[in-house]
PDB file of N, CA, C and O in Angstrom:
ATOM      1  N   UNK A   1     -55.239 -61.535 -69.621  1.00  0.00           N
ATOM      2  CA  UNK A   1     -54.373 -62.541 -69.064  1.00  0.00           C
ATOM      3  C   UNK A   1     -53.742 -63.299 -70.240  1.00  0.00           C
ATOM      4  O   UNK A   1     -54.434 -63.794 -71.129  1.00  0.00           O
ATOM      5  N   UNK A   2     -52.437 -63.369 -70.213  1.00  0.00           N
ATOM      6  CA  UNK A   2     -51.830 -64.132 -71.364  1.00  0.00           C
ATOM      7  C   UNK A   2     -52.126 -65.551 -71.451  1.00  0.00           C
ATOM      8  O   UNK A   2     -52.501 -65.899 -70.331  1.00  0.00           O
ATOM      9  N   UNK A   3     -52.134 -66.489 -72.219  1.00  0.00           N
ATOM     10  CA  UNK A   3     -52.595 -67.969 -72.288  1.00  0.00           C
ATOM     11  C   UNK A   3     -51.462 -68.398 -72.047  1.00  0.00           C
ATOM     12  O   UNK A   3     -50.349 -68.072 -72.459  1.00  0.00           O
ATOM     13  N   UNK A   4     -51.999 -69.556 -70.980  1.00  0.00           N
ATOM     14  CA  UNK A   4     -51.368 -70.487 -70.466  1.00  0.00           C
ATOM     15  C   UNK A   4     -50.967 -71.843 -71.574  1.00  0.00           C
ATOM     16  O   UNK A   4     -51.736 -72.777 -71.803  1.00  0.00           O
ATOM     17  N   UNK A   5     -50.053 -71.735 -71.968  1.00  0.00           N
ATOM     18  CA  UNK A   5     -49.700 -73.248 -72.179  1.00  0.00           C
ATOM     19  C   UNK A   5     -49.894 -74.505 -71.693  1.00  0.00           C
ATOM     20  O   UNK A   5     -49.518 -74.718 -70.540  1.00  0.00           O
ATOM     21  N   UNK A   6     -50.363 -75.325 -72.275  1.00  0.00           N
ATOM     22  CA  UNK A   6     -50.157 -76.708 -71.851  1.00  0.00           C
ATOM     23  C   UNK A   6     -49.470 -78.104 -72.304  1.00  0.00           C
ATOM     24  O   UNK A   6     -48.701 -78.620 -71.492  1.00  0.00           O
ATOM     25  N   UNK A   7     -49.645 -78.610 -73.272  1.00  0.00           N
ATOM     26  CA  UNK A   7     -48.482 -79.700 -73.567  1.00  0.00           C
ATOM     27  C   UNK A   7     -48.442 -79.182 -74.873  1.00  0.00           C
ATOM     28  O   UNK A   7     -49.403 -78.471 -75.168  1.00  0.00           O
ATOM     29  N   UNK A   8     -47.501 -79.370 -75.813  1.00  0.00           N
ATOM     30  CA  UNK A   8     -47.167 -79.233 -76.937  1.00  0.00           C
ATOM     31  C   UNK A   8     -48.129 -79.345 -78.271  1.00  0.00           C
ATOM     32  O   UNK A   8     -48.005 -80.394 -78.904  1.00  0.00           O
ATOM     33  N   UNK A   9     -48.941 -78.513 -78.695  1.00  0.00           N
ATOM     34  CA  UNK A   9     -49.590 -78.855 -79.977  1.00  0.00           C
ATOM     35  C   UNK A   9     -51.010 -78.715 -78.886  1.00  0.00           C
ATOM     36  O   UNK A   9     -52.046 -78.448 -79.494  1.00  0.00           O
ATOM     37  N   UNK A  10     -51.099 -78.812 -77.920  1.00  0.00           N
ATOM     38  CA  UNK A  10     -52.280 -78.889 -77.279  1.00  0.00           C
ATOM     39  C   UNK A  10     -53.463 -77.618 -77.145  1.00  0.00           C
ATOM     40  O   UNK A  10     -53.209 -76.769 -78.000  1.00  0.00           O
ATOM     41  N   UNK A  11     -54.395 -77.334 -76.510  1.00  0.00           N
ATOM     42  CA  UNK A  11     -54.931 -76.426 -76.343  1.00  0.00           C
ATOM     43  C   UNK A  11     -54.250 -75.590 -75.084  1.00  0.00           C
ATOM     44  O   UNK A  11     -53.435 -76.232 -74.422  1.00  0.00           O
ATOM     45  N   UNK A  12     -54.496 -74.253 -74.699  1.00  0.00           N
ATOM     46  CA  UNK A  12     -54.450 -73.018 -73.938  1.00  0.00           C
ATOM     47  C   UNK A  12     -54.894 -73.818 -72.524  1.00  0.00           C
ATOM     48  O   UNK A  12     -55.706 -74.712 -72.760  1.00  0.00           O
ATOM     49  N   UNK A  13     -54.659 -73.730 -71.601  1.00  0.00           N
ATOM     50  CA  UNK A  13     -55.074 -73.927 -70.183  1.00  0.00           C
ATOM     51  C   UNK A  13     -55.799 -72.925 -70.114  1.00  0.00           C
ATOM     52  O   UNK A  13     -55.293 -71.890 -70.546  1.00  0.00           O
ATOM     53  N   UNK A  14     -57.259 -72.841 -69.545  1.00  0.00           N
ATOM     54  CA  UNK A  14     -57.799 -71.500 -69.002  1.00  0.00           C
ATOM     55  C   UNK A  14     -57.934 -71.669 -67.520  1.00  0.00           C
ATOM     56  O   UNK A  14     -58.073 -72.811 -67.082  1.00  0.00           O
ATOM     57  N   UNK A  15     -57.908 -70.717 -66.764  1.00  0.00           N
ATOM     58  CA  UNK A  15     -58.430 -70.811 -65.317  1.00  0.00           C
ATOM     59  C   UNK A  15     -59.794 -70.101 -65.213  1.00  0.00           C
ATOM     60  O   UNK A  15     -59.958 -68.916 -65.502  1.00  0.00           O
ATOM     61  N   UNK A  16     -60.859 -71.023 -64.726  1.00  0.00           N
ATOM     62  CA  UNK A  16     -62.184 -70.444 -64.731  1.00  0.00           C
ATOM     63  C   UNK A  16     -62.337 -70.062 -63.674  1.00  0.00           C
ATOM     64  O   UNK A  16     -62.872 -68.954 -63.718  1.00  0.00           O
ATOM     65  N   UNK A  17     -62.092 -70.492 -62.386  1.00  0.00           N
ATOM     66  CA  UNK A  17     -62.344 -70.333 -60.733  1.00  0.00           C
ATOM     67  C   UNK A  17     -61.320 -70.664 -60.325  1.00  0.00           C
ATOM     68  O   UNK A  17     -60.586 -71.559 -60.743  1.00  0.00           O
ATOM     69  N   UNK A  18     -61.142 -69.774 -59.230  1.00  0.00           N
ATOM     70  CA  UNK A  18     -59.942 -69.818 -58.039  1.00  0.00           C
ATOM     71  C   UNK A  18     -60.650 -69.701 -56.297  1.00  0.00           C
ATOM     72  O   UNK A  18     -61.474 -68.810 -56.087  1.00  0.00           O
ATOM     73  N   UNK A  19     -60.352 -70.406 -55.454  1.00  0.00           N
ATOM     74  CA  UNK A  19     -60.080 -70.070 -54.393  1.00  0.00           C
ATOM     75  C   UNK A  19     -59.178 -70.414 -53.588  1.00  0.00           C
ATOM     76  O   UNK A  19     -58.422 -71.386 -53.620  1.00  0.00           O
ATOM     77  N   UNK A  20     -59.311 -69.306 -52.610  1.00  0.00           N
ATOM     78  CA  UNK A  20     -58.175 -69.240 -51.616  1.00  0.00           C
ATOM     79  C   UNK A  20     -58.049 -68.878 -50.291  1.00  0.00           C
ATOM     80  O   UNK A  20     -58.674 -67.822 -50.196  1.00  0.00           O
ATOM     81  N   UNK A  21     -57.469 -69.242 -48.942  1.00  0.00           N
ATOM     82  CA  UNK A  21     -57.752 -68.824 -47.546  1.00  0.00           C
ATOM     83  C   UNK A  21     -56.688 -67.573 -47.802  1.00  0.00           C
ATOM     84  O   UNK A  21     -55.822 -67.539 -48.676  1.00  0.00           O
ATOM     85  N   UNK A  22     -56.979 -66.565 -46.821  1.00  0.00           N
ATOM     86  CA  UNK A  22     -56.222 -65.529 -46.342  1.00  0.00           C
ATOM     87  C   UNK A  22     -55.555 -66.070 -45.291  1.00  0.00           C
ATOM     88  O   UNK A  22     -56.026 -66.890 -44.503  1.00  0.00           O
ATOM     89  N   UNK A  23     -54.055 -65.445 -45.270  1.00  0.00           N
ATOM     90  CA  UNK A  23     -53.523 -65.759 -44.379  1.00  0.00           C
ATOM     91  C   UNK A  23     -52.670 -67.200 -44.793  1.00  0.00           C
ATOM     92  O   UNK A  23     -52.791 -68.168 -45.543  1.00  0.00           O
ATOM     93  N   UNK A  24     -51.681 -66.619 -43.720  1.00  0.00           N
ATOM     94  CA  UNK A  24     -50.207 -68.042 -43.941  1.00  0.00           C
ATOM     95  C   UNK A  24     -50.287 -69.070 -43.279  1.00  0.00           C
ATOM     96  O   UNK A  24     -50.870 -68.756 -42.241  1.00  0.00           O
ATOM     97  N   UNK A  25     -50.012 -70.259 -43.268  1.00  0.00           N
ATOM     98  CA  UNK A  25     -50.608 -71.470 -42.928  1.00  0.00           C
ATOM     99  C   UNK A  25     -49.557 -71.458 -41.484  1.00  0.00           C
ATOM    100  O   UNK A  25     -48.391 -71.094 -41.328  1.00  0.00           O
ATOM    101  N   UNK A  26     -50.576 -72.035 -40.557  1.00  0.00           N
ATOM    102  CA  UNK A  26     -49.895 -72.413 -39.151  1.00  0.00           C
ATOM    103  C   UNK A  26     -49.912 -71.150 -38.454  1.00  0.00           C
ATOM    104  O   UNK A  26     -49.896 -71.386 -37.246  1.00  0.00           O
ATOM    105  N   UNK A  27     -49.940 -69.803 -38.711  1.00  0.00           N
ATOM    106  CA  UNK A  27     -49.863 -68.279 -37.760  1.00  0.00           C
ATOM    107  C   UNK A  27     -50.288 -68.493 -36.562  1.00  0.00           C
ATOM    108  O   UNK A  27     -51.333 -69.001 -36.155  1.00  0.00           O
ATOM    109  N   UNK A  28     -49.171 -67.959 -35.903  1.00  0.00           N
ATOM    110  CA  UNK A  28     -49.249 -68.226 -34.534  1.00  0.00           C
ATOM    111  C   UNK A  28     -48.825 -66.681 -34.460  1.00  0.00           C
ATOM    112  O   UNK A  28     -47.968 -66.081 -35.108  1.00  0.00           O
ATOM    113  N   UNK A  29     -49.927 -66.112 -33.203  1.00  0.00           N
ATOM    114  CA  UNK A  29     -49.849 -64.711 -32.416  1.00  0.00           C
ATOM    115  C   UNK A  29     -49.239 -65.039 -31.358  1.00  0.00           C
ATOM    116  O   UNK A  29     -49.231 -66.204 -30.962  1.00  0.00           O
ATOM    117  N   UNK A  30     -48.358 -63.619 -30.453  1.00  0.00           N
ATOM    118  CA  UNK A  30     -48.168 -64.414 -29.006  1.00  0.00           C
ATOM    119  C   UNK A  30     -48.690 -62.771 -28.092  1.00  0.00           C
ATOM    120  O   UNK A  30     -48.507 -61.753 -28.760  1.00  0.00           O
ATOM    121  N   UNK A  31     -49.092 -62.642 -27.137  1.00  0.00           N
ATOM    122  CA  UNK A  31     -49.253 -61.511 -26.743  1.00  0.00           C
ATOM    123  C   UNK A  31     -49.056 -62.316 -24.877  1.00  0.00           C
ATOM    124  O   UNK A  31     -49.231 -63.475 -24.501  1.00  0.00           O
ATOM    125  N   UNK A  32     -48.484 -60.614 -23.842  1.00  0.00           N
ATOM    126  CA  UNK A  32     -47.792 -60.793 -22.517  1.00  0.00           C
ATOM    127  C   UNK A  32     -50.036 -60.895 -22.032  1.00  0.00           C
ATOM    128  O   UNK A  32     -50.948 -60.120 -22.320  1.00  0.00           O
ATOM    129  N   UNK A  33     -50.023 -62.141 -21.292  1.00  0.00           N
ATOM    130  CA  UNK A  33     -50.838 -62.043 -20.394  1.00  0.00           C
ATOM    131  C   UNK A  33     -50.292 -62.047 -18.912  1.00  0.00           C
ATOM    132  O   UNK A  33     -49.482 -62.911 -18.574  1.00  0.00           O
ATOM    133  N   UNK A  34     -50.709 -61.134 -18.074  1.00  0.00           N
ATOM    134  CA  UNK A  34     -49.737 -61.418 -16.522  1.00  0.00           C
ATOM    135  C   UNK A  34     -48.358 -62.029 -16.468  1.00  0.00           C
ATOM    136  O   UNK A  34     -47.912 -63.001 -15.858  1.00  0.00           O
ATOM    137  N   UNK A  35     -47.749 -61.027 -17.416  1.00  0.00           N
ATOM    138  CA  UNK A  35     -46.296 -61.447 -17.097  1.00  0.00           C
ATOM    139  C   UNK A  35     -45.660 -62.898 -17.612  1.00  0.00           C
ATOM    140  O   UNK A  35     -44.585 -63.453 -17.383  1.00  0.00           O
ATOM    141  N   UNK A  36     -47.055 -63.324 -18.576  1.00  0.00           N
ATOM    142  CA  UNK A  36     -46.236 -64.443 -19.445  1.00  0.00           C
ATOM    143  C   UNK A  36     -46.898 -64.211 -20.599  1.00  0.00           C
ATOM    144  O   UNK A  36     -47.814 -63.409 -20.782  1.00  0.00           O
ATOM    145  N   UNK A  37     -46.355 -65.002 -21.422  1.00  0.00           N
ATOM    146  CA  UNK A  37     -46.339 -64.735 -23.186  1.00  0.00           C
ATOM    147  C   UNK A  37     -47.201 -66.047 -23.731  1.00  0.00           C
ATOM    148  O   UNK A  37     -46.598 -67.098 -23.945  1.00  0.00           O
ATOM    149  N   UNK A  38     -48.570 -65.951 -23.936  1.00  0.00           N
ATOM    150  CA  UNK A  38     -49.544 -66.560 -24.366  1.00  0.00           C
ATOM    151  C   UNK A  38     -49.127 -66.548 -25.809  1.00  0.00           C
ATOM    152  O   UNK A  38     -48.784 -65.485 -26.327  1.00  0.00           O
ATOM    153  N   UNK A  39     -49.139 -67.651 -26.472  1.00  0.00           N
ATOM    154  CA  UNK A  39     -49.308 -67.932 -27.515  1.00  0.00           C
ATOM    155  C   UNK A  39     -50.757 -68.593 -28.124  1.00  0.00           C
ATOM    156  O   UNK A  39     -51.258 -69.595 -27.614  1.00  0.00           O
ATOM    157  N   UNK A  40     -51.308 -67.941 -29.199  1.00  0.00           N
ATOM    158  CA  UNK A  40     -52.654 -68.191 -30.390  1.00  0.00           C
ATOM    159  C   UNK A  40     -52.892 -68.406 -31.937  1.00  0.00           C
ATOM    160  O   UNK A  40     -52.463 -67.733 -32.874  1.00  0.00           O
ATOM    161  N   UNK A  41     -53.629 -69.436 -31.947  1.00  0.00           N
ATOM    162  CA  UNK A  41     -54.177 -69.200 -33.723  1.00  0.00           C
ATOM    163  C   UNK A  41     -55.028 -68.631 -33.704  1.00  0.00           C
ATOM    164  O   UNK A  41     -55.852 -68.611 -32.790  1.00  0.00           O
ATOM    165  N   UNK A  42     -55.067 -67.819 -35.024  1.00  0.00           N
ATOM    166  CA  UNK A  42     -56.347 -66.704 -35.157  1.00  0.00           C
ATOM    167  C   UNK A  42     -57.222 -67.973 -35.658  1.00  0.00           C
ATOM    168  O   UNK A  42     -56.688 -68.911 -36.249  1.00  0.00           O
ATOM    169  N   UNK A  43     -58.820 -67.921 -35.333  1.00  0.00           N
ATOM    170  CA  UNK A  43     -59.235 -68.721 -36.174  1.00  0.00           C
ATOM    171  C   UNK A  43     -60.103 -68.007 -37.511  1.00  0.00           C
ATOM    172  O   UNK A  43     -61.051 -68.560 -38.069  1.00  0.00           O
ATOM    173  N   UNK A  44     -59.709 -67.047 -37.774  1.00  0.00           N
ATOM    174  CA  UNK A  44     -60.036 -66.135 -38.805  1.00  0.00           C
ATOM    175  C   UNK A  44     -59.522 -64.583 -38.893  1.00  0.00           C
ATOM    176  O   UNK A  44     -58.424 -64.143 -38.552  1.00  0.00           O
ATOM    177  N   UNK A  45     -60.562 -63.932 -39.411  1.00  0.00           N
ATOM    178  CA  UNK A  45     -59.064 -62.020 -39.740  1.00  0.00           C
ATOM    179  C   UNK A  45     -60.686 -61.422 -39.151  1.00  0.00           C
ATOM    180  O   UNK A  45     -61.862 -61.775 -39.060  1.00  0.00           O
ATOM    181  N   UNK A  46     -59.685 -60.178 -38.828  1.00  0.00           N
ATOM    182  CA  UNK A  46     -60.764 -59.211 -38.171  1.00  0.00           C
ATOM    183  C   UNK A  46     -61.128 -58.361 -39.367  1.00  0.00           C
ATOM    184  O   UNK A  46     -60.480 -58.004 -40.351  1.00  0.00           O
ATOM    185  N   UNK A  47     -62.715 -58.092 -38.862  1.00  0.00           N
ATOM    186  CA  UNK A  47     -62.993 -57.277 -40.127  1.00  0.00           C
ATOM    187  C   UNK A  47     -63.587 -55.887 -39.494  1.00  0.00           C
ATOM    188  O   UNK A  47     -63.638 -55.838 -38.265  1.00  0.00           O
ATOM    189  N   UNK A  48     -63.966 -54.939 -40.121  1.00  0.00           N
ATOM    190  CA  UNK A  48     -64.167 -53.623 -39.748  1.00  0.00           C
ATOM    191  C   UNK A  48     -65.443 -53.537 -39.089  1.00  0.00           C
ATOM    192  O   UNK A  48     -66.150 -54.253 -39.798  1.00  0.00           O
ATOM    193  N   UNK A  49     -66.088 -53.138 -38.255  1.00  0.00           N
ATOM    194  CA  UNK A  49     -67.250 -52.680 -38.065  1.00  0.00           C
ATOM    195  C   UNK A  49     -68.626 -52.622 -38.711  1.00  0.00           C
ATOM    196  O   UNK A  49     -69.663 -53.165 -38.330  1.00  0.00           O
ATOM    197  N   UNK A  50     -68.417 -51.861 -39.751  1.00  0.00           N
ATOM    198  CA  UNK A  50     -68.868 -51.494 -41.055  1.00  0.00           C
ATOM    199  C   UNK A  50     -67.860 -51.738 -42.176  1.00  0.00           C
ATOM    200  O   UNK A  50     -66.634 -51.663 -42.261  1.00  0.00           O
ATOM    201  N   UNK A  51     -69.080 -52.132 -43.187  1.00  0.00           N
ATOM    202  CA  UNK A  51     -68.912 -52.196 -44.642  1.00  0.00           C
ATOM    203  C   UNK A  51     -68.216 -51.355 -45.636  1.00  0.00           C
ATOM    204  O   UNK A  51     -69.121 -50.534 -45.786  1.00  0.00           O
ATOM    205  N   UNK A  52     -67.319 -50.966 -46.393  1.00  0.00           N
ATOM    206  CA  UNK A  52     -66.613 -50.306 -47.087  1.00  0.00           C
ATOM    207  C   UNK A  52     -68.132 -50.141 -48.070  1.00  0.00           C
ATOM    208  O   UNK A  52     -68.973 -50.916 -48.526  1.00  0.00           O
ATOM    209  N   UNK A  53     -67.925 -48.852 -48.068  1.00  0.00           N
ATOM    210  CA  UNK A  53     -69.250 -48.246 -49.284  1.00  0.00           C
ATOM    211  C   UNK A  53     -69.488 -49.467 -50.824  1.00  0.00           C
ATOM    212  O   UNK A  53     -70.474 -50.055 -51.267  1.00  0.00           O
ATOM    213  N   UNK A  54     -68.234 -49.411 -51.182  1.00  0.00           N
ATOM    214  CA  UNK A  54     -68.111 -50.279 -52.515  1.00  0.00           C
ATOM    215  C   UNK A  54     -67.838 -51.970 -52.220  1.00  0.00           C
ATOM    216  O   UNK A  54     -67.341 -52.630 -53.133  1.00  0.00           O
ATOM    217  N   UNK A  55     -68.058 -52.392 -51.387  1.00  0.00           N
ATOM    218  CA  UNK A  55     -67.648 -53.993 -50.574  1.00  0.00           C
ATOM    219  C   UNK A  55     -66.360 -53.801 -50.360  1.00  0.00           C
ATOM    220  O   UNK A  55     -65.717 -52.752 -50.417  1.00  0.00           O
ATOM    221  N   UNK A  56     -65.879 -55.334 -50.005  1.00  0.00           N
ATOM    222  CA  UNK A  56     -64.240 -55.467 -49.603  1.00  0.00           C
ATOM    223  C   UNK A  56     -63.721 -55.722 -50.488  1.00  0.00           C
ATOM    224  O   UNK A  56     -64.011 -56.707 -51.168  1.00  0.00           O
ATOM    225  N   UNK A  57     -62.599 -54.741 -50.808  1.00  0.00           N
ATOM    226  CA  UNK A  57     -61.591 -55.043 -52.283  1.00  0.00           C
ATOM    227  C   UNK A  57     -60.689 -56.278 -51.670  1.00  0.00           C
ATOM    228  O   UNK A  57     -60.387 -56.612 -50.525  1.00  0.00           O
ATOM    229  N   UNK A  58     -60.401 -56.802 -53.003  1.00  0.00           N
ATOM    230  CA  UNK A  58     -59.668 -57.638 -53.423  1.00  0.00           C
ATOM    231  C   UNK A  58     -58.693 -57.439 -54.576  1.00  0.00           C
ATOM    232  O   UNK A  58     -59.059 -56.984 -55.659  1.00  0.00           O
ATOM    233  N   UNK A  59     -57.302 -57.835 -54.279  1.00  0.00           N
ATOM    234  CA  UNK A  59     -56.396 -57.984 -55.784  1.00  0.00           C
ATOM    235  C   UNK A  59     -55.639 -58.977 -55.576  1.00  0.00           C
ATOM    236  O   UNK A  59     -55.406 -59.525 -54.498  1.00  0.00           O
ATOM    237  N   UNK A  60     -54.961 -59.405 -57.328  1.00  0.00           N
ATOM    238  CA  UNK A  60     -54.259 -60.109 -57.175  1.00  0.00           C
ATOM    239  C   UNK A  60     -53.600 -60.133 -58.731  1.00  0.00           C
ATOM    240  O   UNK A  60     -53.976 -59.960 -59.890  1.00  0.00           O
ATOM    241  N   UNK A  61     -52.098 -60.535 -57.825  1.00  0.00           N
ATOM    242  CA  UNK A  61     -51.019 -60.021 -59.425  1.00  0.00           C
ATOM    243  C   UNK A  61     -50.411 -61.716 -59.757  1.00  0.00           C
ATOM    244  O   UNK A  61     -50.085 -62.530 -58.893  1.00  0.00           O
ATOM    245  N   UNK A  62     -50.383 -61.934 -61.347  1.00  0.00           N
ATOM    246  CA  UNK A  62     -50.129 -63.285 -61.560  1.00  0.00           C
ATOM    247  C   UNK A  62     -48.632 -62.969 -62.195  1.00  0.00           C
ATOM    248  O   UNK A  62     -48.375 -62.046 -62.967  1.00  0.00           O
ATOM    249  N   UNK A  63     -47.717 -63.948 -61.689  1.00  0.00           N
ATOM    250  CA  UNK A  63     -46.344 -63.545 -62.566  1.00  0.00           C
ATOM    251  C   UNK A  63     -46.610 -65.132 -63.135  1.00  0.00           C
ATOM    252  O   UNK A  63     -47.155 -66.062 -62.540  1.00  0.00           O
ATOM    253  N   UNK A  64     -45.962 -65.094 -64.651  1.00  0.00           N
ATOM    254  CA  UNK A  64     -45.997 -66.305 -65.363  1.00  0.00           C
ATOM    255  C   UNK A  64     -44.346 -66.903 -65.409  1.00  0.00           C
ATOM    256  O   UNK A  64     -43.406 -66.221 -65.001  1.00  0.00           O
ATOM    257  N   UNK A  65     -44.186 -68.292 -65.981  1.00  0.00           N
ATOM    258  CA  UNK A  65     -43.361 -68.525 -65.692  1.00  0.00           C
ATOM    259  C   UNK A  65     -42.052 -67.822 -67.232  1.00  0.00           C
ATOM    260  O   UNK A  65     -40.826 -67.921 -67.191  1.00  0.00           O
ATOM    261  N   UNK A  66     -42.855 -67.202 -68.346  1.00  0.00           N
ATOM    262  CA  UNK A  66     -42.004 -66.720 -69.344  1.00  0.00           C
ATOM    263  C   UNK A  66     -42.083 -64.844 -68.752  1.00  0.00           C
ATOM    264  O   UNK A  66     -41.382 -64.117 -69.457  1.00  0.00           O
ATOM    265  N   UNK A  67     -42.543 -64.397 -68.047  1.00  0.00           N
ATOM    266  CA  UNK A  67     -42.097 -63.438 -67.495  1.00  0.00           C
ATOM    267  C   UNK A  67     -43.416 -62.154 -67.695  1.00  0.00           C
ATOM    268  O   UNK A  67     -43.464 -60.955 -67.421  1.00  0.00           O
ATOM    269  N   UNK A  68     -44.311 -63.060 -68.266  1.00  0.00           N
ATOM    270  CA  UNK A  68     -45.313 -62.015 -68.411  1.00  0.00           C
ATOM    271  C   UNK A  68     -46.468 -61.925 -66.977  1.00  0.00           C
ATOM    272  O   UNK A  68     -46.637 -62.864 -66.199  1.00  0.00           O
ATOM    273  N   UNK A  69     -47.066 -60.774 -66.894  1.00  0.00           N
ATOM    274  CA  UNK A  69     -47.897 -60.533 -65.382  1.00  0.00           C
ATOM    275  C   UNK A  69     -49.088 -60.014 -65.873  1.00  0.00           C
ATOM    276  O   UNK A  69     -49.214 -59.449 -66.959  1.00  0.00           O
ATOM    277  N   UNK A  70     -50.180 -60.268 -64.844  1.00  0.00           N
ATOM    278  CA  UNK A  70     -51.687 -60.559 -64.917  1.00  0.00           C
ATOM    279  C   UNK A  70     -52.158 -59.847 -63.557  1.00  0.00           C
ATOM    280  O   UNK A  70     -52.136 -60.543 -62.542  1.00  0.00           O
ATOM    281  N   UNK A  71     -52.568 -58.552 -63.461  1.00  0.00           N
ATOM    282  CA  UNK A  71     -52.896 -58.235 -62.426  1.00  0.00           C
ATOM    283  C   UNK A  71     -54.998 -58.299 -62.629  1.00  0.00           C
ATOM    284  O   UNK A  71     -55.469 -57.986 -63.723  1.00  0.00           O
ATOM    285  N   UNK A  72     -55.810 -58.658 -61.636  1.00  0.00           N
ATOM    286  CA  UNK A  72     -57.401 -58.116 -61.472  1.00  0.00           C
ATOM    287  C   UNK A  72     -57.682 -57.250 -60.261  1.00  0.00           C
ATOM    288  O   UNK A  72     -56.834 -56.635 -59.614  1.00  0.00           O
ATOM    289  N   UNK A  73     -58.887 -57.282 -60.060  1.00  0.00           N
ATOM    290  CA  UNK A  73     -59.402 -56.642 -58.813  1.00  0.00           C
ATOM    291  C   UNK A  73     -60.633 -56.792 -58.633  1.00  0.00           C
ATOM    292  O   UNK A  73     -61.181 -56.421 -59.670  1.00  0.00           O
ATOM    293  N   UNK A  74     -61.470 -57.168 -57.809  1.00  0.00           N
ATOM    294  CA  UNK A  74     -62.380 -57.173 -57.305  1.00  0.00           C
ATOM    295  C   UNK A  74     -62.992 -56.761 -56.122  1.00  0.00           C
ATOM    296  O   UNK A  74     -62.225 -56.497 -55.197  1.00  0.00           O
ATOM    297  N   UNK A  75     -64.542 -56.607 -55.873  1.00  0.00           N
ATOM    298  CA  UNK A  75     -65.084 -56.615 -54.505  1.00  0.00           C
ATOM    299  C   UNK A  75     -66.008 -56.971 -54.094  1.00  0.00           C
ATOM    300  O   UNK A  75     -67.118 -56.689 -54.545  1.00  0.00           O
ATOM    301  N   UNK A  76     -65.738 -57.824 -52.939  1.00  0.00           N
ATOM    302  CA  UNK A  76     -66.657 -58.154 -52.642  1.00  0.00           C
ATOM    303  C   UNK A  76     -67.903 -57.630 -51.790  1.00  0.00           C
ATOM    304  O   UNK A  76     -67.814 -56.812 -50.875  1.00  0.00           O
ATOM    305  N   UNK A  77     -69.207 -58.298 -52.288  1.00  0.00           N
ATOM    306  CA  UNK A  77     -70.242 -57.292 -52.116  1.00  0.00           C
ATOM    307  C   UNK A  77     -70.510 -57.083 -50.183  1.00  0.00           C
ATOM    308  O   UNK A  77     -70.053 -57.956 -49.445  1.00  0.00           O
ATOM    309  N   UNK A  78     -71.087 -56.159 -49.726  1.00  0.00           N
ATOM    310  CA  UNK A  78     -71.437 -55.933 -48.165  1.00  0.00           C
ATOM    311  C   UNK A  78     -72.541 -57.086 -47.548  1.00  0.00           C
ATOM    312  O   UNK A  78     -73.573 -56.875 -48.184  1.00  0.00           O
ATOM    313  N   UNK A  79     -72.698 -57.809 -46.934  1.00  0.00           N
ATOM    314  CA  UNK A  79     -73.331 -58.753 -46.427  1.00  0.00           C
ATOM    315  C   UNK A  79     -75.279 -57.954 -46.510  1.00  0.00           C
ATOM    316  O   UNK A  79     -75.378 -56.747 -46.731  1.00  0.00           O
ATOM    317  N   UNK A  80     -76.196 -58.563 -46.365  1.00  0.00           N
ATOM    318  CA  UNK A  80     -77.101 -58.109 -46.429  1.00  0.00           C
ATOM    319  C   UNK A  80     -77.189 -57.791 -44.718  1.00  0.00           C
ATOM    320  O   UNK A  80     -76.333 -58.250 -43.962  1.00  0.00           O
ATOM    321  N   UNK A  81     -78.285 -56.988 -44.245  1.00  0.00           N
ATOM    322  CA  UNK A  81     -77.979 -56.547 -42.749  1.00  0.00           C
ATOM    323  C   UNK A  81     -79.314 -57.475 -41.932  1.00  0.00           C
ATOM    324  O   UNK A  81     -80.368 -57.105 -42.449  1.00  0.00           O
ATOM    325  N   UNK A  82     -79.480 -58.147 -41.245  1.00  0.00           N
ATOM    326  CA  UNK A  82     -80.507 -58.986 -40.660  1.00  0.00           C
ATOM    327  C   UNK A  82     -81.385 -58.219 -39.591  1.00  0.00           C
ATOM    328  O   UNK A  82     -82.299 -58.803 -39.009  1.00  0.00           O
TER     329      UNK A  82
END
């Protein structure tokens, strides 16, 4: 990841931790119940059944503001099973 600038003569900005919700703020679904059009917020994302062998991937691409890009990837691990 290229270093972030911060004020003039100063040190590098680092980013140690990030989080973030999935999903666009306010989403509204609408689906026909009996001939009328119900509108919904999800109150979360559907997930699969089962676990992806390797957990749930994750990516994410950083564009900077001098034009350079920062892509990672991760996954997250499978829940333990109760």
């Amino acid at each position: 990841m290229p270093p972030v600038l911060s004020v003039p003569e100063g040190p590098d900005v680092a980013l140690t931790q990030m989080q973030t919700t999935l999903g666009p703020s306010g989403l509204i679904y609408n689906e026909r119940r009996g001939g009328k059009t119900v509108f919904f917020r999800p109150e979360g994302i559907l997930l699969p059944r089962s676990c992806p062998r390797d957990g749930f991937p994750f990516s994410v691409r950083l564009n900077f503001e001098d034009g350079a890009t920062s892509t990672a990837r991760t996954a997250v691990p499978c829940p333990r099973s109760t």
